[in-house]
mmCIF entry with sequence, helices, sheets and N, C-alpha, C, O atoms, coordinates in Angstrom:
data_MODEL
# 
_entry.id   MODEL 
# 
_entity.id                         1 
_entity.type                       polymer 
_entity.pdbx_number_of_molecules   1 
# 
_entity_poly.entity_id                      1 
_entity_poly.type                           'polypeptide(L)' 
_entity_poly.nstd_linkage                   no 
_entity_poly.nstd_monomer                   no 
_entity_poly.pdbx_seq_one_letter_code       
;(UNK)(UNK)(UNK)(UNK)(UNK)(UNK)(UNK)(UNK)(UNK)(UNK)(UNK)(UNK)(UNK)(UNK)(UNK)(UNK)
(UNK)(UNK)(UNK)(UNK)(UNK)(UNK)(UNK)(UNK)(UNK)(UNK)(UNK)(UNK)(UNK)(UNK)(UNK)(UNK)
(UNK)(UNK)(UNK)(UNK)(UNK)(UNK)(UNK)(UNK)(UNK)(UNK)(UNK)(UNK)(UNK)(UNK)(UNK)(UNK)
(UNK)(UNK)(UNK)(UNK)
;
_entity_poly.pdbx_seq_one_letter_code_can   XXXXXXXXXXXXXXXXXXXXXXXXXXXXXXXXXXXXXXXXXXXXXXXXXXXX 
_entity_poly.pdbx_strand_id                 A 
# 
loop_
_entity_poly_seq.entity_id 
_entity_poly_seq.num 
_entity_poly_seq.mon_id 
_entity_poly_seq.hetero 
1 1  UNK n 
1 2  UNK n 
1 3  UNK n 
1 4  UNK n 
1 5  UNK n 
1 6  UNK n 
1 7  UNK n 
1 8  UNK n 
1 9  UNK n 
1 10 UNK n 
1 11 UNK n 
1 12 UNK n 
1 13 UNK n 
1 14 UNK n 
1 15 UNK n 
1 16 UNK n 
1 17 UNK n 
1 18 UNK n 
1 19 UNK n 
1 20 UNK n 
1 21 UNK n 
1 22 UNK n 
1 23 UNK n 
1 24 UNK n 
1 25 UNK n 
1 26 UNK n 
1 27 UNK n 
1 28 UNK n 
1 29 UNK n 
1 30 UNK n 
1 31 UNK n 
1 32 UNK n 
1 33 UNK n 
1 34 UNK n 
1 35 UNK n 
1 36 UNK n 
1 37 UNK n 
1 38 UNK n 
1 39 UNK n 
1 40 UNK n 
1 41 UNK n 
1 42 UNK n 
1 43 UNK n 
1 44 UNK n 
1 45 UNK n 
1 46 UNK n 
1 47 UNK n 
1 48 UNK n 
1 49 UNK n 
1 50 UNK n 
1 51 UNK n 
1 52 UNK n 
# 
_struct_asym.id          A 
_struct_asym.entity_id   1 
# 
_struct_conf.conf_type_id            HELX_P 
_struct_conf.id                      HELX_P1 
_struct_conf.pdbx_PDB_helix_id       AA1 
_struct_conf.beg_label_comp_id       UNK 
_struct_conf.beg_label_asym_id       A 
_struct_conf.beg_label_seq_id        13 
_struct_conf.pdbx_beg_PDB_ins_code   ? 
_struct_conf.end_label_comp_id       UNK 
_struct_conf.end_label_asym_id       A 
_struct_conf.end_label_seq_id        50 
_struct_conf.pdbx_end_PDB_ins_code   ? 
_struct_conf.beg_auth_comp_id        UNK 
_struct_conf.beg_auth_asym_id        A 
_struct_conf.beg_auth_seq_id         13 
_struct_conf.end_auth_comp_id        UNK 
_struct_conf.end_auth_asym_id        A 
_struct_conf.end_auth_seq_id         50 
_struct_conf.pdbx_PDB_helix_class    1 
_struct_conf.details                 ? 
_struct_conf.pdbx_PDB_helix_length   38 
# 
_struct_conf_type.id          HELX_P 
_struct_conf_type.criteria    ? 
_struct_conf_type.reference   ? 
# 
loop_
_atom_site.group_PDB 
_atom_site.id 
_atom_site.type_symbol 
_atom_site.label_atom_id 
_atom_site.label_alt_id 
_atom_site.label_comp_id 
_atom_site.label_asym_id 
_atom_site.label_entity_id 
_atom_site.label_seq_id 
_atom_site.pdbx_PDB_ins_code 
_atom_site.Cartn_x 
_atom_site.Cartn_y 
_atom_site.Cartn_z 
_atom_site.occupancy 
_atom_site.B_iso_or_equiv 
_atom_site.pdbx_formal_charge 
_atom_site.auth_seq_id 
_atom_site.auth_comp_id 
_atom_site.auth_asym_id 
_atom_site.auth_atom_id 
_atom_site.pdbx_PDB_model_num 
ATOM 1   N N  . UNK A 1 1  ? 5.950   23.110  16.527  1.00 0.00 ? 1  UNK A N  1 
ATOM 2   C CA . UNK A 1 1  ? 5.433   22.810  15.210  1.00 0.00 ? 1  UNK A CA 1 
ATOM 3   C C  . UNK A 1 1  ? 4.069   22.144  15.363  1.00 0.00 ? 1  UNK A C  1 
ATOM 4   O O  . UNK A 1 1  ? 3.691   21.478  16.328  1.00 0.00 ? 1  UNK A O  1 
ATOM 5   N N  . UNK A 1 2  ? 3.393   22.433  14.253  1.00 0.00 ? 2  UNK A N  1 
ATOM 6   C CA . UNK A 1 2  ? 1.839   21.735  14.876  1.00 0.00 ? 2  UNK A CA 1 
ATOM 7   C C  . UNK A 1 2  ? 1.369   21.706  13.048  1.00 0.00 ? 2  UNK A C  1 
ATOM 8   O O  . UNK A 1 2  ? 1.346   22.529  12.133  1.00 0.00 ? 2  UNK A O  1 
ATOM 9   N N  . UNK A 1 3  ? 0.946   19.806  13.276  1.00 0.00 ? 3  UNK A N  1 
ATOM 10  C CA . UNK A 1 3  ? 0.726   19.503  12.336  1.00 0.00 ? 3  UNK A CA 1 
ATOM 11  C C  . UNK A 1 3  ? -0.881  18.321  12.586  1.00 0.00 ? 3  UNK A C  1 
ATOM 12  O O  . UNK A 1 3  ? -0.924  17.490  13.494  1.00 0.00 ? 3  UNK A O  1 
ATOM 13  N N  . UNK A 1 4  ? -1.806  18.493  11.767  1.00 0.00 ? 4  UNK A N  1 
ATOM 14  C CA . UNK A 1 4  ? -2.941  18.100  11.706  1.00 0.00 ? 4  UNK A CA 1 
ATOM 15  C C  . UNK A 1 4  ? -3.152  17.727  13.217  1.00 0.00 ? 4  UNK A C  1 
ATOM 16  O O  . UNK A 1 4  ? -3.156  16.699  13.895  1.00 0.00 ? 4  UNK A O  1 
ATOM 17  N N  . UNK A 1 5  ? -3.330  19.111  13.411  1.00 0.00 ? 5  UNK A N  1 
ATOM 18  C CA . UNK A 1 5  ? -3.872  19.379  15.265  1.00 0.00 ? 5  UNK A CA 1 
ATOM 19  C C  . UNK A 1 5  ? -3.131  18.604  16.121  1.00 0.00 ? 5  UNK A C  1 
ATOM 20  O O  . UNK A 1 5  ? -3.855  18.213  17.036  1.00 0.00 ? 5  UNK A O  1 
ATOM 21  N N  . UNK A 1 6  ? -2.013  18.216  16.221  1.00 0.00 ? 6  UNK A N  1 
ATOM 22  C CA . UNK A 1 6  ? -0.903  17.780  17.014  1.00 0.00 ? 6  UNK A CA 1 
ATOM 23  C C  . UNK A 1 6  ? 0.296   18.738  17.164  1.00 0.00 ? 6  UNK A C  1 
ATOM 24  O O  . UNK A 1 6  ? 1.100   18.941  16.255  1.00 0.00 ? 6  UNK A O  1 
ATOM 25  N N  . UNK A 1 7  ? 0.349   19.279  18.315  1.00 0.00 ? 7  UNK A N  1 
ATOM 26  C CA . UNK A 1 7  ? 1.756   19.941  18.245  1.00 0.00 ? 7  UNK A CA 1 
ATOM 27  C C  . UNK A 1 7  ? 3.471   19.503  19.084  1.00 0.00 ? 7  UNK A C  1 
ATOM 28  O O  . UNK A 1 7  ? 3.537   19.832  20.268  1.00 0.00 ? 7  UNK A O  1 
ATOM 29  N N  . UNK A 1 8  ? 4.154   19.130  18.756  1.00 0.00 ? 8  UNK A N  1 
ATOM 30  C CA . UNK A 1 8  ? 5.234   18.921  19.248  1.00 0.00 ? 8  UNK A CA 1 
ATOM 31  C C  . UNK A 1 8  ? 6.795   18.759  18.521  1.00 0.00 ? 8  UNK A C  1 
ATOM 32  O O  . UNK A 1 8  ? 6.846   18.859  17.295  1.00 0.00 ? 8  UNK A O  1 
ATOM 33  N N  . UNK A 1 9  ? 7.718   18.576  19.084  1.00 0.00 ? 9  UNK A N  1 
ATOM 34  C CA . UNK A 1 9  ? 9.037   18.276  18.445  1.00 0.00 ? 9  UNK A CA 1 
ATOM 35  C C  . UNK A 1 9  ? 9.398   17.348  17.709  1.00 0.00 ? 9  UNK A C  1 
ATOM 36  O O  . UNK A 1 9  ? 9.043   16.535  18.562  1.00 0.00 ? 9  UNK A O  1 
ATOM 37  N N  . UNK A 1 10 ? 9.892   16.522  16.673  1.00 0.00 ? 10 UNK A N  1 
ATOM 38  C CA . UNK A 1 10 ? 10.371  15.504  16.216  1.00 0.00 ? 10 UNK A CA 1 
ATOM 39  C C  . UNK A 1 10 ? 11.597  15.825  15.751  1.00 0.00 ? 10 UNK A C  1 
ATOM 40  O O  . UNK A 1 10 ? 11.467  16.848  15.078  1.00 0.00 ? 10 UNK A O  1 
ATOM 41  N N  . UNK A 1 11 ? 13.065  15.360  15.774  1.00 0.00 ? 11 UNK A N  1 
ATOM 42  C CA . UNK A 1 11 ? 14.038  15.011  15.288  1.00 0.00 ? 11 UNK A CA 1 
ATOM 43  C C  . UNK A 1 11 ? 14.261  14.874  13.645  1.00 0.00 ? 11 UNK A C  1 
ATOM 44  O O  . UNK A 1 11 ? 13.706  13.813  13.358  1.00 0.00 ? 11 UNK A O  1 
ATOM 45  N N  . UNK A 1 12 ? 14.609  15.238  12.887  1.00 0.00 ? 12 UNK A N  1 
ATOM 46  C CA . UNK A 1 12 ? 14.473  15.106  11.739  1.00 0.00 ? 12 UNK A CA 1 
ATOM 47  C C  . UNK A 1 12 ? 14.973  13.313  11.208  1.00 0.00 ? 12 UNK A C  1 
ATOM 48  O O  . UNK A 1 12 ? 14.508  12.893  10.148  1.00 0.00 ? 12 UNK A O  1 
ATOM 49  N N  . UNK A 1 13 ? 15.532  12.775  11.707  1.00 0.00 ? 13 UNK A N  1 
ATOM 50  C CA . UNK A 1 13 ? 16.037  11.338  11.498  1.00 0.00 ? 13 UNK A CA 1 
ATOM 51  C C  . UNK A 1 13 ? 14.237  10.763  11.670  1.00 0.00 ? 13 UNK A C  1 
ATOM 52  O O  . UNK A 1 13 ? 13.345  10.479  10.871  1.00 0.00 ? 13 UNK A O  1 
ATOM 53  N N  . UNK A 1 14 ? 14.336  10.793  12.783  1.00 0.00 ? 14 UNK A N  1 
ATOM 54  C CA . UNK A 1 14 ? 12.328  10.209  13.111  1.00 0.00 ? 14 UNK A CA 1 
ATOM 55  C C  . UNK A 1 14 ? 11.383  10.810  12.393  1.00 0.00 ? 14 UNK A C  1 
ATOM 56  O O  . UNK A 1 14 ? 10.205  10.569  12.658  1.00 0.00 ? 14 UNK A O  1 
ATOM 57  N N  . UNK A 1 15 ? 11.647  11.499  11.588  1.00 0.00 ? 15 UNK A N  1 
ATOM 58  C CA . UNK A 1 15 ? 10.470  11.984  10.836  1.00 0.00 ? 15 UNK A CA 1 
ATOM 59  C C  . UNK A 1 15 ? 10.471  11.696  9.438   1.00 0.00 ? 15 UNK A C  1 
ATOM 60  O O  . UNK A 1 15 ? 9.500   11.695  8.680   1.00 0.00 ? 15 UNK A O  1 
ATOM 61  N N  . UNK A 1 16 ? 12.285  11.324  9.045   1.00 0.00 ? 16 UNK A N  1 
ATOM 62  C CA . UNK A 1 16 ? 12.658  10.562  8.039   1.00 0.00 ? 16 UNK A CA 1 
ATOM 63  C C  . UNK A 1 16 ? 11.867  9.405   7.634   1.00 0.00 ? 16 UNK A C  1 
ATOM 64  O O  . UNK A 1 16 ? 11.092  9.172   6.707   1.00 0.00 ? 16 UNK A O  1 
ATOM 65  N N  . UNK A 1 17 ? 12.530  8.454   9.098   1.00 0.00 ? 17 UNK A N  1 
ATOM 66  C CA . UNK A 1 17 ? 11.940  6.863   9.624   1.00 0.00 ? 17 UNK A CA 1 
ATOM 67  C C  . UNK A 1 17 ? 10.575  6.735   9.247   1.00 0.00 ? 17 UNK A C  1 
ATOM 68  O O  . UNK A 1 17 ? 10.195  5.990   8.344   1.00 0.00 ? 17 UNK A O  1 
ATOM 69  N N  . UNK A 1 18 ? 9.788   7.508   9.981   1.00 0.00 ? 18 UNK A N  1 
ATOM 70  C CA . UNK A 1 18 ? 8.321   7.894   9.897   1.00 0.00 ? 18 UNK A CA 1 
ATOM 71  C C  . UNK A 1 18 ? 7.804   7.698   8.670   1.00 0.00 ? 18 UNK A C  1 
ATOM 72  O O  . UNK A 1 18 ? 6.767   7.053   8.515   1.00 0.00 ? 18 UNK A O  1 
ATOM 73  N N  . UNK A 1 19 ? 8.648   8.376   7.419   1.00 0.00 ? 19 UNK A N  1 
ATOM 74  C CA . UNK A 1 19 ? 7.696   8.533   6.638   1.00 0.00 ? 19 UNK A CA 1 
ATOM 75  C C  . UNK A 1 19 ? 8.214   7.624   5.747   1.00 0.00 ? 19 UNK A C  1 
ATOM 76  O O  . UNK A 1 19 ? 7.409   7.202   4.917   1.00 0.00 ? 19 UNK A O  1 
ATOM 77  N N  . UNK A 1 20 ? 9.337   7.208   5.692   1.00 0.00 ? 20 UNK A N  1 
ATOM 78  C CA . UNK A 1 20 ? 9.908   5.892   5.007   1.00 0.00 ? 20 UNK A CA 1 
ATOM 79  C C  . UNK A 1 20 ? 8.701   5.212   5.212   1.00 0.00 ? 20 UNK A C  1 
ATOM 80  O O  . UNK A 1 20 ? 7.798   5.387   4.395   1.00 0.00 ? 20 UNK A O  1 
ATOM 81  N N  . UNK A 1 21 ? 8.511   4.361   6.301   1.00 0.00 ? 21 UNK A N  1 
ATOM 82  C CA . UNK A 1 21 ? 7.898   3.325   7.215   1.00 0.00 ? 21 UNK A CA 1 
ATOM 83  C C  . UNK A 1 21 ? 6.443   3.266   6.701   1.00 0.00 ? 21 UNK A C  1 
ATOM 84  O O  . UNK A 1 21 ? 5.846   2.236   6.389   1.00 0.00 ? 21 UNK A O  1 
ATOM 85  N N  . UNK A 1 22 ? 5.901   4.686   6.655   1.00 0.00 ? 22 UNK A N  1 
ATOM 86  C CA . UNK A 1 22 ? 5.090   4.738   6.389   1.00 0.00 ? 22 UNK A CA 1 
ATOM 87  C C  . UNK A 1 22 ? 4.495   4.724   4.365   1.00 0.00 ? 22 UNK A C  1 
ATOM 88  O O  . UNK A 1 22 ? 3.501   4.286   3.787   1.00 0.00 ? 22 UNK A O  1 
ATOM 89  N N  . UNK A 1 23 ? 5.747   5.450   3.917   1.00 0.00 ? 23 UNK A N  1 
ATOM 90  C CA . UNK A 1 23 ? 5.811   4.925   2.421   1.00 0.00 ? 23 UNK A CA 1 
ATOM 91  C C  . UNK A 1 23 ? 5.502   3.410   2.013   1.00 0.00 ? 23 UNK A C  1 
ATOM 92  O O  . UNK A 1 23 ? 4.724   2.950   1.177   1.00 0.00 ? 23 UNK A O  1 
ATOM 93  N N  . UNK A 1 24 ? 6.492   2.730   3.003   1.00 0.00 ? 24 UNK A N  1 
ATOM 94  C CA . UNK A 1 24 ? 6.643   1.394   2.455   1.00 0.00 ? 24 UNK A CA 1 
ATOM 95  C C  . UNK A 1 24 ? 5.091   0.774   2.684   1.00 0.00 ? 24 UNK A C  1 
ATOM 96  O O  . UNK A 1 24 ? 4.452   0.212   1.794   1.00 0.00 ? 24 UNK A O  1 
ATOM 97  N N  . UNK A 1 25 ? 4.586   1.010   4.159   1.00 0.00 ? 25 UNK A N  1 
ATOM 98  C CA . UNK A 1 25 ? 3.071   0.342   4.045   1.00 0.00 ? 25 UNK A CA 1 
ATOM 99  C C  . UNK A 1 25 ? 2.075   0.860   2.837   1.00 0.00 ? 25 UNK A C  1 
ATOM 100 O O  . UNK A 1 25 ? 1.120   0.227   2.388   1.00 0.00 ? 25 UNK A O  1 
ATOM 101 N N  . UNK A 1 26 ? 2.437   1.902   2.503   1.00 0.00 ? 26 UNK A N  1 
ATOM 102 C CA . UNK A 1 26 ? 1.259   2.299   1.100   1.00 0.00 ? 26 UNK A CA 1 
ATOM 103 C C  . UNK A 1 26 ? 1.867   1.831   0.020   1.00 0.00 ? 26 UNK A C  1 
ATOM 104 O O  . UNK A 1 26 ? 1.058   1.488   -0.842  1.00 0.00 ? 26 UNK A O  1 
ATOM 105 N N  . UNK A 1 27 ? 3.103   1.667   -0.299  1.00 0.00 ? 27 UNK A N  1 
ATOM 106 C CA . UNK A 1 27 ? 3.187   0.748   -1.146  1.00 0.00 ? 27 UNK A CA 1 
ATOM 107 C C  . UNK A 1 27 ? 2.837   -0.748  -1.532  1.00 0.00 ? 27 UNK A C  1 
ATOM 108 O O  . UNK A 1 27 ? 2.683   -1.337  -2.602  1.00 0.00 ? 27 UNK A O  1 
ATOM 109 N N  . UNK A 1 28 ? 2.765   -1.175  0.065   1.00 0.00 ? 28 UNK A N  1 
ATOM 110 C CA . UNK A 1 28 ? 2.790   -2.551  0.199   1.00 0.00 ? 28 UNK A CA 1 
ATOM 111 C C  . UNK A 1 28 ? 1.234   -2.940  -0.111  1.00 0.00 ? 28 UNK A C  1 
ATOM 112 O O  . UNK A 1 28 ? 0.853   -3.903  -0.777  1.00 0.00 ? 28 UNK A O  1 
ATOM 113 N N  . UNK A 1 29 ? 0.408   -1.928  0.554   1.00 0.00 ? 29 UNK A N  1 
ATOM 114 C CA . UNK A 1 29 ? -0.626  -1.996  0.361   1.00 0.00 ? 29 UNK A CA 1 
ATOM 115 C C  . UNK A 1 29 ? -1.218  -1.920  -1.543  1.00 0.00 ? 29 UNK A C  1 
ATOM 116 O O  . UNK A 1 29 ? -1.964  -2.581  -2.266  1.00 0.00 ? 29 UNK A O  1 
ATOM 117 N N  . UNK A 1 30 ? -0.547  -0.983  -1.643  1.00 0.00 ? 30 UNK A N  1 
ATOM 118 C CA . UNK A 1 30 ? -1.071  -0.963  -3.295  1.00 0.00 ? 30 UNK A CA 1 
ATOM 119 C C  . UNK A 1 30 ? -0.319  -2.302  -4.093  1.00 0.00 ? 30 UNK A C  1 
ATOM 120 O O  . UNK A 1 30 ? -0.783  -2.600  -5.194  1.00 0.00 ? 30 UNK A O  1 
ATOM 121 N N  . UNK A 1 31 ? 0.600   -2.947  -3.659  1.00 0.00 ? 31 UNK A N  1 
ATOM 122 C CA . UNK A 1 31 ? 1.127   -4.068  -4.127  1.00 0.00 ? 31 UNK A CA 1 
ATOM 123 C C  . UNK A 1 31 ? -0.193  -5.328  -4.010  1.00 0.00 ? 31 UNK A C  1 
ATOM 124 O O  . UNK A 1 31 ? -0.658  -6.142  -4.808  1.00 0.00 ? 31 UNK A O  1 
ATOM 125 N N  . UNK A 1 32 ? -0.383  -5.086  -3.034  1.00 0.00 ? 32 UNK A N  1 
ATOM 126 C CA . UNK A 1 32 ? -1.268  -6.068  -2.619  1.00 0.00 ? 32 UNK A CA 1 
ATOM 127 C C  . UNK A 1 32 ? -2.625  -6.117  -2.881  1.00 0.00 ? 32 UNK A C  1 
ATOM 128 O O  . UNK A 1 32 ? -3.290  -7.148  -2.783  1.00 0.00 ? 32 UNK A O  1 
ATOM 129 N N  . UNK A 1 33 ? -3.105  -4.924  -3.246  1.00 0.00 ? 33 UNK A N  1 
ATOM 130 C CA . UNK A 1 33 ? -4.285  -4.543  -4.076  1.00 0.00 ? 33 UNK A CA 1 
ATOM 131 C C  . UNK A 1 33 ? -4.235  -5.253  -5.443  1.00 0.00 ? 33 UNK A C  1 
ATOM 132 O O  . UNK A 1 33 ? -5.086  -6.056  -5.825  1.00 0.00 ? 33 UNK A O  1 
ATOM 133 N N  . UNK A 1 34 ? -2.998  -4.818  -6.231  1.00 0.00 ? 34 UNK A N  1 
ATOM 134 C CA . UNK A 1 34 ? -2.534  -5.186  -7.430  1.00 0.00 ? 34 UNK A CA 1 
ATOM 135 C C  . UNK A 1 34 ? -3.158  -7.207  -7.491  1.00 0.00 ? 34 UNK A C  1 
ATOM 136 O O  . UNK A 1 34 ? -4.113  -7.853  -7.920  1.00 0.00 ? 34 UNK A O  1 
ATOM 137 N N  . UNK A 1 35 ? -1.902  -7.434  -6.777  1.00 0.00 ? 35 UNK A N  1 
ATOM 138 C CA . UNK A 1 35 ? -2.041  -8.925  -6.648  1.00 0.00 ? 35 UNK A CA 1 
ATOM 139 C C  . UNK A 1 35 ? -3.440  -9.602  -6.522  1.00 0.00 ? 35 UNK A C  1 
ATOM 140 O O  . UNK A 1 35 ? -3.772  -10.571 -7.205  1.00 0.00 ? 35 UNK A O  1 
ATOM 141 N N  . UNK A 1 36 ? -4.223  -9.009  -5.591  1.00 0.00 ? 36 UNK A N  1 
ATOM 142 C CA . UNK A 1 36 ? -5.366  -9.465  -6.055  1.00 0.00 ? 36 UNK A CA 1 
ATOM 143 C C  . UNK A 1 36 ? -6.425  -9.076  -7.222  1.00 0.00 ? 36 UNK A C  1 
ATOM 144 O O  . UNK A 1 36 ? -7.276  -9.682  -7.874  1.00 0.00 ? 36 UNK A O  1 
ATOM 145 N N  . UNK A 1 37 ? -6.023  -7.994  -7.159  1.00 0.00 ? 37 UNK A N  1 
ATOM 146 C CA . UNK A 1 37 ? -6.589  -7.349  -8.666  1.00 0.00 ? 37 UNK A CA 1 
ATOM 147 C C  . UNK A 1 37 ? -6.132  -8.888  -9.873  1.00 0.00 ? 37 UNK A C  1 
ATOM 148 O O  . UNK A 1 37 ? -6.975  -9.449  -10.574 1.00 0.00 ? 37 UNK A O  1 
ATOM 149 N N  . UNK A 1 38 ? -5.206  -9.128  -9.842  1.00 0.00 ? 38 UNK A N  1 
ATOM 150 C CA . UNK A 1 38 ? -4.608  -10.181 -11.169 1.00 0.00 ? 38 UNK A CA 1 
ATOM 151 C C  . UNK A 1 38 ? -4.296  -11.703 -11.044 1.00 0.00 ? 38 UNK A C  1 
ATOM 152 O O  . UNK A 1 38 ? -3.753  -12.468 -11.842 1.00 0.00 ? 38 UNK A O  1 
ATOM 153 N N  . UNK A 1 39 ? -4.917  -11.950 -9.524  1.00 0.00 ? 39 UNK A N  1 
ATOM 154 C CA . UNK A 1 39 ? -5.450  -13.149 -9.393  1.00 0.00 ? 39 UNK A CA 1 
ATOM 155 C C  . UNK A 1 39 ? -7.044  -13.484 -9.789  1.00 0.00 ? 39 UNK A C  1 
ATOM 156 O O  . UNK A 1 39 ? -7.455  -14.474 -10.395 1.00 0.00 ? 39 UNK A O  1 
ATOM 157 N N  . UNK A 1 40 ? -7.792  -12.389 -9.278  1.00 0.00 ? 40 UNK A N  1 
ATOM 158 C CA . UNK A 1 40 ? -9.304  -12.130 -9.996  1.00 0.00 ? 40 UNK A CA 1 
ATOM 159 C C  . UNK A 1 40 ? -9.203  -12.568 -11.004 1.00 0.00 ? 40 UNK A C  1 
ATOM 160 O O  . UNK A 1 40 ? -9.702  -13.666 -11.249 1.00 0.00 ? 40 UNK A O  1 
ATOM 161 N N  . UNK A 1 41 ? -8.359  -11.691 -12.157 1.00 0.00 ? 41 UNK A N  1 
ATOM 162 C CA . UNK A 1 41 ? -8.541  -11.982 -13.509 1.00 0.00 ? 41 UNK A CA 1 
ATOM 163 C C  . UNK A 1 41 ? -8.014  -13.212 -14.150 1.00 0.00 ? 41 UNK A C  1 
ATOM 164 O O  . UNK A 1 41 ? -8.471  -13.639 -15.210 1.00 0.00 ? 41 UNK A O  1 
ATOM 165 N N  . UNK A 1 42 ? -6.920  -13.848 -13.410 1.00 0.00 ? 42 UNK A N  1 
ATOM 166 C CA . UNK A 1 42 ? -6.729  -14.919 -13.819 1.00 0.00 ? 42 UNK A CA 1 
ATOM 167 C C  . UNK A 1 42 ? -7.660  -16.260 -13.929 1.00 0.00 ? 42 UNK A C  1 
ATOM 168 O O  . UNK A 1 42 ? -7.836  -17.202 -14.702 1.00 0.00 ? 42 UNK A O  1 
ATOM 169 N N  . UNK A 1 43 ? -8.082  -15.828 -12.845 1.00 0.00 ? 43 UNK A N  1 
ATOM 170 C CA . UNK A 1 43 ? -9.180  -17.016 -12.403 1.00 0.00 ? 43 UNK A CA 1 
ATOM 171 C C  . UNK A 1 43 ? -10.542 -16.734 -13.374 1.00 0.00 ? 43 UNK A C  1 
ATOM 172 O O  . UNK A 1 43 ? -11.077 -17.757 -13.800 1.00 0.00 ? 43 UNK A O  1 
ATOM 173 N N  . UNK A 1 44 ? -11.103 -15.540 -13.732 1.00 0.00 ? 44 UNK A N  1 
ATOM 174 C CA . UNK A 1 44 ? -11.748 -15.260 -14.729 1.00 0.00 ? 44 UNK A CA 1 
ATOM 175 C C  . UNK A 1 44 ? -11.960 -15.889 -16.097 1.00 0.00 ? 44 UNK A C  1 
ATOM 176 O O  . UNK A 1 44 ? -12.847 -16.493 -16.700 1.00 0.00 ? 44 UNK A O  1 
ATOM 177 N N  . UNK A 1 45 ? -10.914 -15.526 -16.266 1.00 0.00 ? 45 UNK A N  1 
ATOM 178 C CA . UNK A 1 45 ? -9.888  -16.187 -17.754 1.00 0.00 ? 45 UNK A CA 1 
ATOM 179 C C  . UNK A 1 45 ? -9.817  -17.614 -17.708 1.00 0.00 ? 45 UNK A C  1 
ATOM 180 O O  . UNK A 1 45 ? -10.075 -18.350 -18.661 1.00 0.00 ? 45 UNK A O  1 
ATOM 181 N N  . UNK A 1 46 ? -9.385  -18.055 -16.335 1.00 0.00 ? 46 UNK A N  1 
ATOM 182 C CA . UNK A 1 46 ? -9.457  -19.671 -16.280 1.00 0.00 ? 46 UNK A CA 1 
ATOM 183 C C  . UNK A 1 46 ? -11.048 -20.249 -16.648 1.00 0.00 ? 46 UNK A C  1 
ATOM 184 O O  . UNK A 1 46 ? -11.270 -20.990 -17.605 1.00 0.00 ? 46 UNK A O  1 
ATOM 185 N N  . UNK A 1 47 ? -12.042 -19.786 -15.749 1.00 0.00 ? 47 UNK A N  1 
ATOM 186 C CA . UNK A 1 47 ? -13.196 -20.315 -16.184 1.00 0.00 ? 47 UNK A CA 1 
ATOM 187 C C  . UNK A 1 47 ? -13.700 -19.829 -17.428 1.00 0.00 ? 47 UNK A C  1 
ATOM 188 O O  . UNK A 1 47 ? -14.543 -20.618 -17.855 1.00 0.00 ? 47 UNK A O  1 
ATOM 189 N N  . UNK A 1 48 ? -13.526 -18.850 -18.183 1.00 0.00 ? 48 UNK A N  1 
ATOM 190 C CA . UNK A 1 48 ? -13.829 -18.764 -19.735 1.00 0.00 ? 48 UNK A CA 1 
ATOM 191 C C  . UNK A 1 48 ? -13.087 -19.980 -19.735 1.00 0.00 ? 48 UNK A C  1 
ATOM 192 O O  . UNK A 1 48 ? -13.657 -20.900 -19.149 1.00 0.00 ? 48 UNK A O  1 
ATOM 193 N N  . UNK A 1 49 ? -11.976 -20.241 -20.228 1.00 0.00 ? 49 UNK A N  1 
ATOM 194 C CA . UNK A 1 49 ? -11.584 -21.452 -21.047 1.00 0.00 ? 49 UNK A CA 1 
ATOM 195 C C  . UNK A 1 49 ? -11.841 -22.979 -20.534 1.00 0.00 ? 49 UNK A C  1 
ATOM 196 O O  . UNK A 1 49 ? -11.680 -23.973 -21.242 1.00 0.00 ? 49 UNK A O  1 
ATOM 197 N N  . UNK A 1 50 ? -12.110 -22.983 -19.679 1.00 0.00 ? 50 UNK A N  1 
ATOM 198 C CA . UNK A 1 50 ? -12.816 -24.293 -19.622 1.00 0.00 ? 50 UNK A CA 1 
ATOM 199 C C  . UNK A 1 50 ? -14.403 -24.315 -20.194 1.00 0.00 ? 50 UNK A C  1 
ATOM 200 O O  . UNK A 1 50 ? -14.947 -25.271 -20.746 1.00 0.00 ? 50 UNK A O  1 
ATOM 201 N N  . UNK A 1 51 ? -14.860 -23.292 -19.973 1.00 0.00 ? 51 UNK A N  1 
ATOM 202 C CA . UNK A 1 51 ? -16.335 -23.304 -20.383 1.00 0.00 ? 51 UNK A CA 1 
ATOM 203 C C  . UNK A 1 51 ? -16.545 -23.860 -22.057 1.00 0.00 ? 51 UNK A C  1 
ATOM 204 O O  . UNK A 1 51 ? -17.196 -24.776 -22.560 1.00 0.00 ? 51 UNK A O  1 
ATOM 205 N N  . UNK A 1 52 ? -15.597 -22.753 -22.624 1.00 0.00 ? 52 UNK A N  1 
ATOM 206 C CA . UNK A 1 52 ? -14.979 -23.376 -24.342 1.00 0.00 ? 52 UNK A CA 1 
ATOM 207 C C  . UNK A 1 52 ? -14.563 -22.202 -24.969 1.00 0.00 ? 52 UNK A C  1 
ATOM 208 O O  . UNK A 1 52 ? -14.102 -22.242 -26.110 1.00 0.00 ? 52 UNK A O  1 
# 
């Protein structure tokens, strides 16, 4: 099998794993995008209201 110019065997369980594993880091990552995305704005929002 040959996939983005790599060719070899994988097990279907490890390729499961693989892409779980790898789901979860792009999620985690877009989680974490998020989070700072809505700490920005909080802090935004904070200095409007002190300003007045």
């Amino acid at each position: 099998m040959m996939f983005l110019g790599l060719e070899g065997t994988l097990s279907l369980g490890m390729a499961l794993f693989i892409a779980s594993v790898a789901g979860g880091i792009v999620v985690a990552v877009a989680g974490a995008a998020r989070i700072v995305q809505l700490r920005s704005n909080a802090r935004k929002v904070r200095m409007l209201h002190k300003r007045g």
